[in-house]
C-alpha positions, 0 to 999 in steps of 0.5 A: 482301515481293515480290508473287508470290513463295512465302515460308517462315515458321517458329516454335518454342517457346521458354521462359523458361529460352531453351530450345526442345523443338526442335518446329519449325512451317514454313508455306508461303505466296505473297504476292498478285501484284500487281495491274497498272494501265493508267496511261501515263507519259510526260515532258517535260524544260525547258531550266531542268532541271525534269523533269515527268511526265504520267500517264493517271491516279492510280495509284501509281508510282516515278519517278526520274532517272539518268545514261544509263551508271548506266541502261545498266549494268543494260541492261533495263528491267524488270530495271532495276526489279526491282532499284530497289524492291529496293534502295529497300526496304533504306532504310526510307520510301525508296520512299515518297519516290519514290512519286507519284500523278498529274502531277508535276515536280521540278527536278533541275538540282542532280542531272543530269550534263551529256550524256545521262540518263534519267528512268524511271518504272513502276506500284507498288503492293504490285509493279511493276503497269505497264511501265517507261517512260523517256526519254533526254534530252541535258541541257546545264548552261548 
């Protein structure tokens, strides 16, 4: 479920038989917002394709890279979010995969188009708790 946002839960009876009295129960409910975090996010990009990011702390967030025209269809950044998690959350354990705490890098020389892309990362923890941060980055395959 996304953080802040009113849901519909409903139930009926239904007996052994499959049939229902046709009593209906329907609750209103609103998922907690989610609770923001003060983590800064910033990267750097070796010449050998490895992709390292730097947090002010060990909060939980999404980080990933994409080519600059897959980041420019979607054109904003939060929007950029918003979509990602969900998206990621048709794939079950997707967002774990995705998900860090603290310091990290990858080598993403198998996955980055030569010429302009994007690494991106924001806050996650039950909801986007931070803003987006990104950095555009030439890479050059050798």
């Amino acid at each position: 479920l996304d953080d802040d946002t009113v849901y519909y839960a409903l139930a009926f009876d239904l007996g052994a038989d499959g049939k229902s009295s046709g009593k209906v129960t329907i609750l209103e409910f609103r998922t907690p917002k989610a609770v923001p975090s003060d983590n800064r996010i910033s990267f750097e990009v070796t010449s050998g394709g490895v992709v390292k990011v730097n947090t002010t702390n060990d909060d939980p967030y999404i980080f990933d890279v994409w080519d600059i025209e897959s980041w420019n269809e979607i054109g904003d950044a939060e929007a950029l979010a918003r979509k990602y998690v969900s998206y990621m959350k048709g794939f079950d354990g997707a967002l774990d995969i995705y998900t860090h705490r603290g310091s990290y890098q990858e080598d993403y020389t198998q996955w980055l188009t030569p010429g302009k892309n994007v690494a991106f990362a924001f806050g996650y923890k039950d909801g986007i708790t931070t803003d987006v941060f990104f950095f555009i980055f030439d890479w050059k395959t050798e």
